[in-house]
N, C-alpha and C positions, 0 to 999 in steps of 0.2 A: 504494500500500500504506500499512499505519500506521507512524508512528514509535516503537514501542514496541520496546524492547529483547527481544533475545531471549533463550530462557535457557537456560543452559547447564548439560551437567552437574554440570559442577565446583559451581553455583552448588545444584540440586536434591541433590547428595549432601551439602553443608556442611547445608543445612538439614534433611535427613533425620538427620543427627546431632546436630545438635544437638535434635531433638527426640526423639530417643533417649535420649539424655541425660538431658534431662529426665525424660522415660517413669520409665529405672533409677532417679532417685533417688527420686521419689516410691512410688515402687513398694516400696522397700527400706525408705523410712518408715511405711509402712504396714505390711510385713512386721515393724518389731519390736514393732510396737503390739499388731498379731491376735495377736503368740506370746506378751506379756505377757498380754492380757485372755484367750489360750486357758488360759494356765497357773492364773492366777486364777479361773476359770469351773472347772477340772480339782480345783482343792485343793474349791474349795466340795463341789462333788459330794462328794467323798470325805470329806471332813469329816460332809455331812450324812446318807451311808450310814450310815457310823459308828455315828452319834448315831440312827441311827432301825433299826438293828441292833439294835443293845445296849437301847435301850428292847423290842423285840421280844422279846428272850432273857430281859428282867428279868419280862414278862409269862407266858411259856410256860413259865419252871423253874418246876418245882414245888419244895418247901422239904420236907428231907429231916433228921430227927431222927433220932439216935441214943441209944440207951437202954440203959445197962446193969444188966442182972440182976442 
């Protein structure tokens, strides 16, 4: 047979955690990044309805005098 160790669970579960580990952190860095650039991407939107609302309403009033007799 070969002289190669054999492996053990102990040895497959330390390393399934420790790549777990891993996995969470990076995963949680990236998680506050997408919620910053979602919130920034969210104001923009709403910012630019706004601004292209209100140019819309300032086009369609019509302008309305009063006169008195």
């Amino acid at each position: 047979m070969s002289d190669t160790p054999h492996i053990s669970r102990e040895d497959l579960e330390s390393k399934f955690r420790a790549l777990q580990a891993d996995i969470q952190g990076r995963a949680s860095d990236k998680k506050q990044s997408l919620i910053a650039a979602g919130s920034a991407v969210a104001a923009i939107v709403v910012i630019l309805a706004y601004i292209v609302g209100r140019r819309g309403g300032r086009r369609r009033s019509g302008r309305v005098e009063f006169r008195r007799f």
